[in-house]
N, CA and C of each residue as an Amber inpcrd file, in Angstrom:
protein
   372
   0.8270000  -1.1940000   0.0000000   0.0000000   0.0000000   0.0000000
   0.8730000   1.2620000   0.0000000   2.0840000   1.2020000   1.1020000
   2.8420000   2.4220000   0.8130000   3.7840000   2.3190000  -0.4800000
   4.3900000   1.5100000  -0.9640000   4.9310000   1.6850000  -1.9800000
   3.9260000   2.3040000  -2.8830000   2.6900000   1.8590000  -3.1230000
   1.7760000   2.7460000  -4.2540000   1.3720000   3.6240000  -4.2170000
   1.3330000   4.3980000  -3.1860000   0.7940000   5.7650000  -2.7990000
   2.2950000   6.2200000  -3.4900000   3.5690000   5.8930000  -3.0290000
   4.6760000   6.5770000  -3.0820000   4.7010000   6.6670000  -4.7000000
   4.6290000   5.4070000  -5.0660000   4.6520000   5.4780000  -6.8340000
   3.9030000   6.6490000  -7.2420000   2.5190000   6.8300000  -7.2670000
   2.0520000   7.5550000  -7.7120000   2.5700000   9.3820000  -7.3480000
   3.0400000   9.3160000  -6.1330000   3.0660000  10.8240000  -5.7420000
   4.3210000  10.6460000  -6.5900000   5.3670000  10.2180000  -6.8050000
   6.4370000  10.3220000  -7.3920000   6.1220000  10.5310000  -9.5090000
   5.0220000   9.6370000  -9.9160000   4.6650000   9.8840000 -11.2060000
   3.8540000  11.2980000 -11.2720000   3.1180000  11.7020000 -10.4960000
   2.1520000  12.9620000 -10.6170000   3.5720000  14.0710000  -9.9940000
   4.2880000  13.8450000  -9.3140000   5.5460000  15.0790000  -9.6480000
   6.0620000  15.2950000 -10.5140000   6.6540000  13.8410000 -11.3830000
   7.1960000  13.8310000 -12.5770000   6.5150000  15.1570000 -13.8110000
   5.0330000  14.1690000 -13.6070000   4.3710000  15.0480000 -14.9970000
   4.0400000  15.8350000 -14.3400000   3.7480000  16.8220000 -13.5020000
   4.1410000  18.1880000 -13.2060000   5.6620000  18.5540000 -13.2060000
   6.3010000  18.4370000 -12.7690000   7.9500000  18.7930000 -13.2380000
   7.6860000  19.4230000 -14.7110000   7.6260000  18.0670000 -15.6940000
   7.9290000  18.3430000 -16.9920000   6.2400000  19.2880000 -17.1330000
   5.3920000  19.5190000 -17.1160000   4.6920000  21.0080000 -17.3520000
   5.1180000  22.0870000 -17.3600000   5.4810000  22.2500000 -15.7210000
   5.8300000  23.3990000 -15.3170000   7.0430000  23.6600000 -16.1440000
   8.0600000  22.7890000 -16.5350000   9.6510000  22.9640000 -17.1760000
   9.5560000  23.6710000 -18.3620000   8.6590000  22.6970000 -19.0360000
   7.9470000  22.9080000 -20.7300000   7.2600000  24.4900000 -20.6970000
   6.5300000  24.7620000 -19.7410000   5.8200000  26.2330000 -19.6670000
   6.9450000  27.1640000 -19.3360000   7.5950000  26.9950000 -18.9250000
   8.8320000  28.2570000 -18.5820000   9.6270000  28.3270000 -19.7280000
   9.8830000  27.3540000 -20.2610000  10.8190000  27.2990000 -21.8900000
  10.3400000  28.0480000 -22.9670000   8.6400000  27.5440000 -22.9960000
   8.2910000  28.1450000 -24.1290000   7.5980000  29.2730000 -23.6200000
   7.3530000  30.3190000 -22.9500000   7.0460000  30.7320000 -22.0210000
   7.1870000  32.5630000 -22.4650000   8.3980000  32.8280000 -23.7410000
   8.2160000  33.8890000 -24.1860000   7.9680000  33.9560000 -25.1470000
   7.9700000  32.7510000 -25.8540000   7.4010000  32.3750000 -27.7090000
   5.9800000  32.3410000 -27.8110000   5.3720000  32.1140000 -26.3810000
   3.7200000  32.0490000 -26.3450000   3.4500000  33.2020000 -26.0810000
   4.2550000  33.7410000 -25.3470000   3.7490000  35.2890000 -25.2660000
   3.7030000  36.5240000 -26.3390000   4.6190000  36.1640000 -26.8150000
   4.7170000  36.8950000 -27.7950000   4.1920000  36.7390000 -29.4950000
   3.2820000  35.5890000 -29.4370000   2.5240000  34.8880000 -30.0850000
   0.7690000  35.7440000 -29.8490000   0.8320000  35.7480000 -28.4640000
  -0.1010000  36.3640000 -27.6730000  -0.8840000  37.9950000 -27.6000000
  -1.7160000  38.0420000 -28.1520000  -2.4910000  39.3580000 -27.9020000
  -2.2920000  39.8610000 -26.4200000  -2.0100000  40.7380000 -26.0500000
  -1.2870000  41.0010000 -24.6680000  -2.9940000  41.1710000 -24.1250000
  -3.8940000  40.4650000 -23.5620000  -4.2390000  41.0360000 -22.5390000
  -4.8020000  42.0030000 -21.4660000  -5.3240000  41.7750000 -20.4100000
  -5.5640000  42.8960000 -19.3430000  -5.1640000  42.3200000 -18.1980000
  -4.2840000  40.9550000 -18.2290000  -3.3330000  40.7290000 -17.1320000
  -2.9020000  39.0670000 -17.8060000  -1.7120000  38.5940000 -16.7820000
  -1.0390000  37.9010000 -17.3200000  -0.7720000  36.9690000 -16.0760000
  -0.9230000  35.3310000 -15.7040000  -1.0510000  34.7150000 -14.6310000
   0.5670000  34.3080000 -15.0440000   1.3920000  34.4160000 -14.3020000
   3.2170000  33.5470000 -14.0570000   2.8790000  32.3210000 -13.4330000
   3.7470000  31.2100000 -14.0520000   4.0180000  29.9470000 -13.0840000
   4.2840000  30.7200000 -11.6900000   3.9910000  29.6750000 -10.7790000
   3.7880000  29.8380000  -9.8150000   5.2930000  29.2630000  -8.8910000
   6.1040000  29.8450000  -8.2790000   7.3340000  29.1980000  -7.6320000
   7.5260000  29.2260000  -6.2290000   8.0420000  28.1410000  -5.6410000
   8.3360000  26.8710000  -6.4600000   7.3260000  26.1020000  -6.6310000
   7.3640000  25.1580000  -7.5720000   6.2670000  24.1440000  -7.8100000
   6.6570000  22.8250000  -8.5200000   6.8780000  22.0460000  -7.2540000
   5.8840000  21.2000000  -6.1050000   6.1290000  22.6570000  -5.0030000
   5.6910000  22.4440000  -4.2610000   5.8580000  23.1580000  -2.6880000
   5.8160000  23.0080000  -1.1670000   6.2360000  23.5750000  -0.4660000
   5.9620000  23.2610000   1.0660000   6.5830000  23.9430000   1.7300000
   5.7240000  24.2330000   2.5580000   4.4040000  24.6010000   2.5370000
   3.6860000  25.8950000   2.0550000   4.8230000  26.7920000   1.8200000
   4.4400000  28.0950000   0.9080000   5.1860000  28.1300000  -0.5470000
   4.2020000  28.8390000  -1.3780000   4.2320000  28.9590000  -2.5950000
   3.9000000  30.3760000  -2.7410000   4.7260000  30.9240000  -3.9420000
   4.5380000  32.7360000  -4.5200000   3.5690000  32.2970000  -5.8920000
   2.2210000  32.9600000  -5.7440000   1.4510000  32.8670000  -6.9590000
   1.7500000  34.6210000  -7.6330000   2.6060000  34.6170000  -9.0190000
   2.7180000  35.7570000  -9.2250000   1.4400000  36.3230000 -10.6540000
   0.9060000  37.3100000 -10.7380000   0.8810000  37.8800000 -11.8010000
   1.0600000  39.1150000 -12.2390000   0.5970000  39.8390000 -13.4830000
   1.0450000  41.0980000 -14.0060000  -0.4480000  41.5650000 -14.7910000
  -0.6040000  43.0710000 -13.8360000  -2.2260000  43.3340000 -14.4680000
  -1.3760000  44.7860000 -15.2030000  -1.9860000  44.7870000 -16.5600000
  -1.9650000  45.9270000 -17.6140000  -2.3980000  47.2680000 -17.7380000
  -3.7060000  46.5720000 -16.9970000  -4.8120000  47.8690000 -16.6030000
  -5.3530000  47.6800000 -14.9870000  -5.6800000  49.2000000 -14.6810000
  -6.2000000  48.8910000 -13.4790000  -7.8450000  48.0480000 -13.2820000
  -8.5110000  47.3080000 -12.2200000  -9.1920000  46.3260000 -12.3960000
  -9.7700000  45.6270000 -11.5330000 -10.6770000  44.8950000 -11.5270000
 -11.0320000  44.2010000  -9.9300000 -10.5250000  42.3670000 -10.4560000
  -9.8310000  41.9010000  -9.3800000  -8.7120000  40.9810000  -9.4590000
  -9.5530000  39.9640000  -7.8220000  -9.6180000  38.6920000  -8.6120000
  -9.7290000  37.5800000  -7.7320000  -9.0220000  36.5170000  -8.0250000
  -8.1250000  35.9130000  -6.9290000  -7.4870000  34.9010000  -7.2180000
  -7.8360000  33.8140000  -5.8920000  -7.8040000  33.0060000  -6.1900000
  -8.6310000  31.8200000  -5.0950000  -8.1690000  30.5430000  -5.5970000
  -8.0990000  30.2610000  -4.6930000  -7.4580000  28.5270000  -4.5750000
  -8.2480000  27.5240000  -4.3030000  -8.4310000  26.3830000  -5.2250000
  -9.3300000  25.1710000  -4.9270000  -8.7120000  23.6760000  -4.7500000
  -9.2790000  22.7760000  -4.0980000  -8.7500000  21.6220000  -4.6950000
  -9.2840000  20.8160000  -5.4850000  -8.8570000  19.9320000  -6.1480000
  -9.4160000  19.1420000  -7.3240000 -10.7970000  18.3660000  -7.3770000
 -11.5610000  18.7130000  -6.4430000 -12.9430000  18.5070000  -6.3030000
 -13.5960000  20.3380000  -6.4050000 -12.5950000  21.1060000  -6.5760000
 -13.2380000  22.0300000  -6.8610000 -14.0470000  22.9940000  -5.8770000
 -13.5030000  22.6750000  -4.2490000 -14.1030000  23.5460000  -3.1570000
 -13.5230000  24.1300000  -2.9440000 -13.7570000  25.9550000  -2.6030000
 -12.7060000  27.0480000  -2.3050000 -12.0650000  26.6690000  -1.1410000
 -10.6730000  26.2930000  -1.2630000  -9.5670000  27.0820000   0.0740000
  -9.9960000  28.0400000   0.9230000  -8.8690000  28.6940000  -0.3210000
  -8.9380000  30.5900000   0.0580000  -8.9540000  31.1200000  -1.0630000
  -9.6770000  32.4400000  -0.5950000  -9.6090000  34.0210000  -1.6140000
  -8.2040000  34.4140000  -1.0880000  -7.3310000  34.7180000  -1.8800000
  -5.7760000  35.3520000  -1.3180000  -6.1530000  36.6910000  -2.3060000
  -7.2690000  36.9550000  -2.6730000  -7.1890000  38.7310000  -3.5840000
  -8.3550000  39.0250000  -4.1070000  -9.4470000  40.0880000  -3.4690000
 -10.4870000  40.2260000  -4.1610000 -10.8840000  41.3790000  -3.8540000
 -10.2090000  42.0690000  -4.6710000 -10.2590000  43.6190000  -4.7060000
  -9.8410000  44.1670000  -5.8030000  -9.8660000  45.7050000  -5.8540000
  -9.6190000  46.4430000  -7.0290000  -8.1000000  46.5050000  -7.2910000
  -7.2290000  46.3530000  -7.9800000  -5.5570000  46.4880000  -8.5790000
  -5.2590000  47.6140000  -9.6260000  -4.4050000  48.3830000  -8.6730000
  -3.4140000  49.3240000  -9.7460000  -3.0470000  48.5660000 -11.1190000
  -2.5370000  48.5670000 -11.6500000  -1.5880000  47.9950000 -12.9270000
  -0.1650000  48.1670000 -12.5440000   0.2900000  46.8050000 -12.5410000
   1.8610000  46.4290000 -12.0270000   1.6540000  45.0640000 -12.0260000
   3.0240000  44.6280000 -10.9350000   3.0990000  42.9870000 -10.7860000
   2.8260000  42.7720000  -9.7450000   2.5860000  41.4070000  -9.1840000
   2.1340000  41.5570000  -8.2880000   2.5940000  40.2260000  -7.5390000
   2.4650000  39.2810000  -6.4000000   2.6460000  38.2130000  -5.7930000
   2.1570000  37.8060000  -4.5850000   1.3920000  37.4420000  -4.3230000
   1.0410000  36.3140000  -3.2610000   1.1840000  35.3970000  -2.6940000
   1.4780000  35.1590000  -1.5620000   2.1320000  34.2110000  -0.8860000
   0.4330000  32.9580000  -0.4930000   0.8730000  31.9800000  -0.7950000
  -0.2300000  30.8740000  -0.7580000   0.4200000  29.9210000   0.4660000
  -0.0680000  29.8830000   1.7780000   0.7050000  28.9630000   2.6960000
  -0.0460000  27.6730000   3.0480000   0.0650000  26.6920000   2.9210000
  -1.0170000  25.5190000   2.5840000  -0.5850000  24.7070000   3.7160000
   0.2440000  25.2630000   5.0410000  -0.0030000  24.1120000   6.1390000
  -1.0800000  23.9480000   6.3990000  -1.4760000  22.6810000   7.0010000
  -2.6740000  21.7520000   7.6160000  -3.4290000  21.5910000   6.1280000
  -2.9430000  21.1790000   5.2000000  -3.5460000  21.0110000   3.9670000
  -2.6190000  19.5570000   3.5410000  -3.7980000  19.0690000   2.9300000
  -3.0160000  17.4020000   2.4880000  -2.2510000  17.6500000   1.3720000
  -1.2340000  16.8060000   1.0920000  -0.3200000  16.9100000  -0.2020000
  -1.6070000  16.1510000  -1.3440000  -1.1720000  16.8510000  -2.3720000
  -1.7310000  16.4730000  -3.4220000  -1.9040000  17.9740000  -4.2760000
  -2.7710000  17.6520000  -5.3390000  -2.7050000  18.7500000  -6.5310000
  -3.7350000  19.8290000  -5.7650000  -3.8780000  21.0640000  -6.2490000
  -4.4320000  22.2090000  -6.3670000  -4.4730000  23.3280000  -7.6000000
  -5.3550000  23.7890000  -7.7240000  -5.5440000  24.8120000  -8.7610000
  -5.6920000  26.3650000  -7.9990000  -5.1380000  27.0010000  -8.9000000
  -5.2760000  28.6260000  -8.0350000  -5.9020000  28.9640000  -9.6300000
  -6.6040000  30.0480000  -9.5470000  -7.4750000  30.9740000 -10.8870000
  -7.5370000  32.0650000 -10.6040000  -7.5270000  33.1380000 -11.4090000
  -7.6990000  34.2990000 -11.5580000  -8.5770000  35.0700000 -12.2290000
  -9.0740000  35.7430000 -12.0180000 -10.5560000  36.6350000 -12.1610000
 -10.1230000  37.7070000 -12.6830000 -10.3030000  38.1870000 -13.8140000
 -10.0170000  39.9480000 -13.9240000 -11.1110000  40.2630000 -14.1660000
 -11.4260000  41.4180000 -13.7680000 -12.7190000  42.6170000 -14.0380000
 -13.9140000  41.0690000 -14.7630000 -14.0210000  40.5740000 -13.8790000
 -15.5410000  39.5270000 -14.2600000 -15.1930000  38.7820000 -14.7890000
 -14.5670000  38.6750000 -15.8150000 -14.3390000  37.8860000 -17.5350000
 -13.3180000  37.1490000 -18.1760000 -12.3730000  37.2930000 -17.5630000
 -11.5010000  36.9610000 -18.1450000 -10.8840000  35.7220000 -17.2320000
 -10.8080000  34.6900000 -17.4810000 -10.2050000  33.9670000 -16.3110000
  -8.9710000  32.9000000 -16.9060000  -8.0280000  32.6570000 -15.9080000
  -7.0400000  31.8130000 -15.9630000  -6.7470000  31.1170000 -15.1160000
  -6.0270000  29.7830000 -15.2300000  -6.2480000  29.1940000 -13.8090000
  -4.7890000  28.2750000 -14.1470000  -4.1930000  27.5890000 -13.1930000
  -2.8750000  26.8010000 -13.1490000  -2.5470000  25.5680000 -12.0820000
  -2.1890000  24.9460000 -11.8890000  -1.7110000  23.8600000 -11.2740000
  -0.8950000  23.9250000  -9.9480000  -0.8810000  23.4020000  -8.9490000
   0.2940000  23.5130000  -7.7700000   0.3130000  22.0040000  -7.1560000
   1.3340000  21.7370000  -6.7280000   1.2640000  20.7120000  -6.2630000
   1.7080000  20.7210000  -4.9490000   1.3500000  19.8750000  -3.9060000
   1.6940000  20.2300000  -2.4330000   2.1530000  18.9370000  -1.8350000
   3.6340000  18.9010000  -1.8810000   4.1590000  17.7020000  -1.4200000
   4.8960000  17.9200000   0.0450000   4.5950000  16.9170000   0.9060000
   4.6620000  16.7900000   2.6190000   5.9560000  15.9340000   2.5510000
């Protein structure tokens, strides 16, 4: 039983590793491929994590900005931002003690409409 739990947390790091690796590489060829936007979600570092993680992004225009964290059943965490934003960069600290290892999604809200969302993984 513990060897398979271990297998798996070790394969679901793997293929997150190589995501996150692959998204940072190609990472200015997509952007610049890219209609810029009214904000821009960054990988998130480091990722795997423990127990804190920096969720960064970059808003263009000023805006009302929600970013919230779920887990893979899709029930809110936390709101870590739900308010109005200058235009700049920005970062949030996400601290996930007393939270089980496994995957999570953080998303981002701009002005209603626009949404993006990304991967974290939380290894103990």
């Amino acid at each position: 039983m513990i060897f398979k739990r271990l297998f798996y947390t070790v394969i679901i790091t793997l293929l997150l590793f190589v995501e996150v690796h692959s998204q940072s590489e190609n990472y200015r060829c997509e952007k610049e491929k890219e209609n810029v936007s009214g904000f821009e979600l960054l990988p998130a570092y480091p990722n795997p994590f423990n127990p804190t993680v920096e969720i960064r992004f970059i808003i263009y225009e000023d805006g009302f900005v929600n970013l919230t964290v779920y887990n893979l059943i899709g029930q809110k965490i936390l709101v870590l931002v739900n308010e109005k934003r200058e235009a700049g960069y920005y970062f949030e600290s996400f601290n996930a003690t007393g939270l089980a290892s496994g995957v999570y999604v953080y998303q981002i809200i701009f002005n209603g409409k626009q949404i993006k969302s990304a991967k974290l993984l939380l290894l103990k």
